[in-house]
Chimera marker file (.cmm) of the C-alpha trace (Angstrom):
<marker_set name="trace">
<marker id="1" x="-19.455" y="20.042" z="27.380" r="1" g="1" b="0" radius="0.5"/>
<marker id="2" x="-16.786" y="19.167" z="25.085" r="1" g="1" b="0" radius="0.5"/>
<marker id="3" x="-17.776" y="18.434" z="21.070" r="1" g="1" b="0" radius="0.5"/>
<marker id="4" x="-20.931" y="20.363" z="21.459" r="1" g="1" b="0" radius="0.5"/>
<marker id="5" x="-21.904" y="23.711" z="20.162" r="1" g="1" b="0" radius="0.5"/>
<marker id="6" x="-21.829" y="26.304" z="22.358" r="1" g="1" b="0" radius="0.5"/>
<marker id="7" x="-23.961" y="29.120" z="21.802" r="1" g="1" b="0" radius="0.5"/>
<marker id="8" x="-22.466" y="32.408" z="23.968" r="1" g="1" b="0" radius="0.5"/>
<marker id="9" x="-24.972" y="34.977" z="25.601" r="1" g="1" b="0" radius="0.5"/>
<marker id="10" x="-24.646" y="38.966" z="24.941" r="1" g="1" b="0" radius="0.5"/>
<marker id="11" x="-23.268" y="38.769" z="28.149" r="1" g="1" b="0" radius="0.5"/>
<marker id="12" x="-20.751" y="36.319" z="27.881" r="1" g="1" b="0" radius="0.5"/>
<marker id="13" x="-20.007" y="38.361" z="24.590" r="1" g="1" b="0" radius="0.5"/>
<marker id="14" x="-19.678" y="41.444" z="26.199" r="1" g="1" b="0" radius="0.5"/>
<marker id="15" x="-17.495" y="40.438" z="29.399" r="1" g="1" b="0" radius="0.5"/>
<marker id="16" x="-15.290" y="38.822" z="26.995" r="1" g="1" b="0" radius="0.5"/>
<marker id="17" x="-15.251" y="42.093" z="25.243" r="1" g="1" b="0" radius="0.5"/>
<marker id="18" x="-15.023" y="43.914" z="28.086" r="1" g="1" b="0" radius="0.5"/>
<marker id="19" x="-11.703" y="41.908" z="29.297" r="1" g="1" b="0" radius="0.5"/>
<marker id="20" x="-9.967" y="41.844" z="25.956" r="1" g="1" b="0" radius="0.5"/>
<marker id="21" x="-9.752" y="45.615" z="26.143" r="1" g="1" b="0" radius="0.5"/>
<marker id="22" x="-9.361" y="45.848" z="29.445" r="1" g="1" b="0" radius="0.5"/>
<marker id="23" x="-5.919" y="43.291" z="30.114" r="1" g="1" b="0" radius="0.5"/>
<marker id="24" x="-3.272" y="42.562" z="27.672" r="1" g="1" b="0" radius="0.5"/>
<marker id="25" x="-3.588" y="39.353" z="26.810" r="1" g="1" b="0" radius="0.5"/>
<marker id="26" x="-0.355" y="38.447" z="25.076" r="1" g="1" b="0" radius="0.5"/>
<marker id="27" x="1.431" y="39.280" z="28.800" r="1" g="1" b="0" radius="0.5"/>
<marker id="28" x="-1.741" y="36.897" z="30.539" r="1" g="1" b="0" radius="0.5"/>
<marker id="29" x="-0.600" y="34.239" z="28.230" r="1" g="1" b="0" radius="0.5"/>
<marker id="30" x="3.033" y="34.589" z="28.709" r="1" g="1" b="0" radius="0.5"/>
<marker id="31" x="2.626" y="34.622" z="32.038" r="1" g="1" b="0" radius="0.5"/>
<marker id="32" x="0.477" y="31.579" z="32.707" r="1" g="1" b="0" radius="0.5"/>
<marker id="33" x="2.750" y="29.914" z="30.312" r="1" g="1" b="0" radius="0.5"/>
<marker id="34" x="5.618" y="31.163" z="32.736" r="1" g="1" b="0" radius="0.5"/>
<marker id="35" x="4.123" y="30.489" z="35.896" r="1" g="1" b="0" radius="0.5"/>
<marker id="36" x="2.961" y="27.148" z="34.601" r="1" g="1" b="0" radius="0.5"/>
<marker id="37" x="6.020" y="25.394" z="33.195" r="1" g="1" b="0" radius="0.5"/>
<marker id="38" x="8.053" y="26.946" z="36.441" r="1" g="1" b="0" radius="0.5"/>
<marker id="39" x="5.985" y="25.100" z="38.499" r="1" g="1" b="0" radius="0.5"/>
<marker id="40" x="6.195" y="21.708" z="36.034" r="1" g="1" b="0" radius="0.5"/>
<marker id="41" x="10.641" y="22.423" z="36.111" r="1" g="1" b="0" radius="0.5"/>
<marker id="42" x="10.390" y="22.793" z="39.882" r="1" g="1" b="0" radius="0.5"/>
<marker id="43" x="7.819" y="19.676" z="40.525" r="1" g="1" b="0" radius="0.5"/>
<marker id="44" x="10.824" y="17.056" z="38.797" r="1" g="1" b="0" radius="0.5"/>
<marker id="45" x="8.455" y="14.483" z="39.513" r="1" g="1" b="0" radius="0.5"/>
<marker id="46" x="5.327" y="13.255" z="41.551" r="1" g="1" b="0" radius="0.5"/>
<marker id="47" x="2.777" y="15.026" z="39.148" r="1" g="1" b="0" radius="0.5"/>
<marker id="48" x="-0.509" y="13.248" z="39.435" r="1" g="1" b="0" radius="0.5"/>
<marker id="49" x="-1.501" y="10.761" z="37.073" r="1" g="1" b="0" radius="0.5"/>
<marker id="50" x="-4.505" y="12.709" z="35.465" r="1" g="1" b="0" radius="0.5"/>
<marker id="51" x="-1.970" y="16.122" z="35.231" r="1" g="1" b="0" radius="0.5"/>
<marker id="52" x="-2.076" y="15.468" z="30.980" r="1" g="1" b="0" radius="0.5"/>
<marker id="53" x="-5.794" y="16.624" z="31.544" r="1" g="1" b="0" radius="0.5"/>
<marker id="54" x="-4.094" y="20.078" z="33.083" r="1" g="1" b="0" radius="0.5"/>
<marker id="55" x="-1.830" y="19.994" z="30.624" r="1" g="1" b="0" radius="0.5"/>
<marker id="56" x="-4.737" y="20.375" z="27.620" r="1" g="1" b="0" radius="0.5"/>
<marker id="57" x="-6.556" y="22.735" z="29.615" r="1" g="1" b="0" radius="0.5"/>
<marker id="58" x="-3.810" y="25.415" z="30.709" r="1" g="1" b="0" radius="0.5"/>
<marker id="59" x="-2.447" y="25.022" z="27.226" r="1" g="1" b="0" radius="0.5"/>
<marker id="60" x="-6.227" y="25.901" z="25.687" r="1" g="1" b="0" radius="0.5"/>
<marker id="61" x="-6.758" y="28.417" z="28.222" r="1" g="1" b="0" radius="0.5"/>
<marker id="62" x="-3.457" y="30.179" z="26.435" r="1" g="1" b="0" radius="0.5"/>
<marker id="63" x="-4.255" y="29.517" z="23.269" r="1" g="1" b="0" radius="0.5"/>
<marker id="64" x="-7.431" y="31.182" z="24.334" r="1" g="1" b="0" radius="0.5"/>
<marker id="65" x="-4.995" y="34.206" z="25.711" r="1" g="1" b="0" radius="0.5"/>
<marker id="66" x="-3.093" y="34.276" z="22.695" r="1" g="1" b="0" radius="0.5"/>
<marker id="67" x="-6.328" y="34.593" z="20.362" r="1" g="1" b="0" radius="0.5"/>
<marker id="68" x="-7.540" y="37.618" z="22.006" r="1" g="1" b="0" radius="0.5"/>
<marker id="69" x="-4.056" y="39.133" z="21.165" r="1" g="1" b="0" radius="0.5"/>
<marker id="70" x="-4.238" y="38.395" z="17.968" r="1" g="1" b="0" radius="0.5"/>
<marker id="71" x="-7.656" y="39.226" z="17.851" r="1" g="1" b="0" radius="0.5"/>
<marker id="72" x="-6.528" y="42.954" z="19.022" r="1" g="1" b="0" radius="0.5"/>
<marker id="73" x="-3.649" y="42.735" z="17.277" r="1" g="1" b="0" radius="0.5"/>
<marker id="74" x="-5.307" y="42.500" z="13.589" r="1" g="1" b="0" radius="0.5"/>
<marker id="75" x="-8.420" y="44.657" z="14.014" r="1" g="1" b="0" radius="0.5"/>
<marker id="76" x="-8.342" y="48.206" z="14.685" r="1" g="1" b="0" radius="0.5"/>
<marker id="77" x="-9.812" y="50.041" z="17.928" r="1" g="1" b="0" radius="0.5"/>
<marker id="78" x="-12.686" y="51.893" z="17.039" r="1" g="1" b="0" radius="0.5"/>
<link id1="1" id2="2" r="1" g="1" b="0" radius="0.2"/>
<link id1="2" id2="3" r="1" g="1" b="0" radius="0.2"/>
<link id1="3" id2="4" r="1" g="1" b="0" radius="0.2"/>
<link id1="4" id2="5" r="1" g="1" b="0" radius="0.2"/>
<link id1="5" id2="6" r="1" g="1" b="0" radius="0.2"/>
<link id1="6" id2="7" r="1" g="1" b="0" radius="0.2"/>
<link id1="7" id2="8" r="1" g="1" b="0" radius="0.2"/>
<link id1="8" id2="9" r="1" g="1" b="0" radius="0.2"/>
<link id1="9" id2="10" r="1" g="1" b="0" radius="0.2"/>
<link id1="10" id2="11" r="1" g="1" b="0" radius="0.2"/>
<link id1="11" id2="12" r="1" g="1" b="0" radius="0.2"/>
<link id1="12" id2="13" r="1" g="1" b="0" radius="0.2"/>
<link id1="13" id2="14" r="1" g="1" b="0" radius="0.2"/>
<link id1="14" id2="15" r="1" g="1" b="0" radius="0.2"/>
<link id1="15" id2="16" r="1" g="1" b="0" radius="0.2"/>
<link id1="16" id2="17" r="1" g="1" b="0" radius="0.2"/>
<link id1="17" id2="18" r="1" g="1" b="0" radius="0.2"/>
<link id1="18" id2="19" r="1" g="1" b="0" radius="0.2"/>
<link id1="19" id2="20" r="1" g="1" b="0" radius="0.2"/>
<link id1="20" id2="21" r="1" g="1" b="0" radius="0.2"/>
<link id1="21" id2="22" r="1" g="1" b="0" radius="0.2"/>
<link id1="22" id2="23" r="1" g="1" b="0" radius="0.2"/>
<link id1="23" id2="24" r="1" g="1" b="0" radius="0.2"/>
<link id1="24" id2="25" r="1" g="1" b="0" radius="0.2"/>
<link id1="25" id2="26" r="1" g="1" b="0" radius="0.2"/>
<link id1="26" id2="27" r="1" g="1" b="0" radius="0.2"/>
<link id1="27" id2="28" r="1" g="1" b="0" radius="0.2"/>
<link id1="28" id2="29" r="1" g="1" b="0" radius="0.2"/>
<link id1="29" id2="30" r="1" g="1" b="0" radius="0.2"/>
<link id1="30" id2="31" r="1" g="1" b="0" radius="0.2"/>
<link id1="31" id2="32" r="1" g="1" b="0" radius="0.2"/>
<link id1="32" id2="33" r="1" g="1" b="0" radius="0.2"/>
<link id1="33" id2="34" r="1" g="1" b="0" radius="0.2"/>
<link id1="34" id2="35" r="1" g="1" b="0" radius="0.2"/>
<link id1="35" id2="36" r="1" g="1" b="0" radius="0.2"/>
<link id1="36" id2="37" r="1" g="1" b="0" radius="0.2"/>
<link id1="37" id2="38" r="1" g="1" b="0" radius="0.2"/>
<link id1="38" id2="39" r="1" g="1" b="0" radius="0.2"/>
<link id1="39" id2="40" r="1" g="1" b="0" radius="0.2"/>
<link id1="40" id2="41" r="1" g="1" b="0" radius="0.2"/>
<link id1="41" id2="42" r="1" g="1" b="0" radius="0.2"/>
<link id1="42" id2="43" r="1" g="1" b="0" radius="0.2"/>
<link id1="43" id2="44" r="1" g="1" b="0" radius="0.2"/>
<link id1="44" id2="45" r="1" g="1" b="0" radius="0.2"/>
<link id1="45" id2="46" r="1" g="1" b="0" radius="0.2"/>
<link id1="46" id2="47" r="1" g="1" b="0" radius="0.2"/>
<link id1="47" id2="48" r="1" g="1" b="0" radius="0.2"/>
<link id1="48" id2="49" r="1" g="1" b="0" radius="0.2"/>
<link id1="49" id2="50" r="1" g="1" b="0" radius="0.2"/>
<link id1="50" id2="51" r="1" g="1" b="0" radius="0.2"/>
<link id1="51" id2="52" r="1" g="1" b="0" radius="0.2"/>
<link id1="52" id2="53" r="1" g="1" b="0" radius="0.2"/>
<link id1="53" id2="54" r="1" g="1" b="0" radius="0.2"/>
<link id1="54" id2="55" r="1" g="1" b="0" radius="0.2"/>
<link id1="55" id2="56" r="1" g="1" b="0" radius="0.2"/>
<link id1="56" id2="57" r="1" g="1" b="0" radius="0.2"/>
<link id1="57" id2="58" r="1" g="1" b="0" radius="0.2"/>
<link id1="58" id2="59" r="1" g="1" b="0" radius="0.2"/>
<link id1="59" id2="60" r="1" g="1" b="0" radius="0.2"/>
<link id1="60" id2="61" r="1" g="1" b="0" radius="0.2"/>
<link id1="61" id2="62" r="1" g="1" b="0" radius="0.2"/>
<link id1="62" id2="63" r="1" g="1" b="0" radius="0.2"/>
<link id1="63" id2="64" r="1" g="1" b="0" radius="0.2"/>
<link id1="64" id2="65" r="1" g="1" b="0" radius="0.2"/>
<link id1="65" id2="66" r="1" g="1" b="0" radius="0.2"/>
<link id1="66" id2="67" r="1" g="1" b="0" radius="0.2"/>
<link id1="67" id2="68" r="1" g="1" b="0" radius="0.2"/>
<link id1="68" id2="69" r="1" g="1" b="0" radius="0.2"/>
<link id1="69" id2="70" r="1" g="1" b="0" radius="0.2"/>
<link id1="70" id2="71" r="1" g="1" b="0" radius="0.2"/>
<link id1="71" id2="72" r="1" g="1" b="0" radius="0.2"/>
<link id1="72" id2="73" r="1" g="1" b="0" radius="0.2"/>
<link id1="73" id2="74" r="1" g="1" b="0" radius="0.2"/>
<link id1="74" id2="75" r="1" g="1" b="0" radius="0.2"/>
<link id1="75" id2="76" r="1" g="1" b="0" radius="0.2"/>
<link id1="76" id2="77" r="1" g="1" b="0" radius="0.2"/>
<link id1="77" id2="78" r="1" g="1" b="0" radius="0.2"/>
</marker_set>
């Protein structure tokens, strides 16, 4: 579904709510960054050929992390 518009349900909304206030998700990202690039220093070599494709996705799935943070970061609780 990539390069189309993506409309996301009141529930979607709402469990993504529900997990930004739940976790801390500046430690989620740090840690999948951790855990990831661990495993990339201990593979050396052997990584499949299609691994840039993980590459994009962990790194948008932190991004992702590191939004919510931000997200939390700038707006107050309520």
């Amino acid at each position: 579904m990539p390069n189309q518009e993506m409309v996301l349900s009141d529930k979607l909304m709402e469990k993504l709510n529900s997990f930004n206030k739940d976790h801390d998700s500046l430690r989620i990202s740090r840690s999948l960054r951790k855990v990831f690039f661990d495993y990339l220093r201990f593979q050396n070599a052997g990584l499949s050929t299609d691994f840039d494709t993980v590459i994009e996705d962990v790194d948008t799935l932190i991004q992702l992390m590191e939004l919510f943070a931000d997200e939390t970061i700038s707006r107050p609780m309520l």
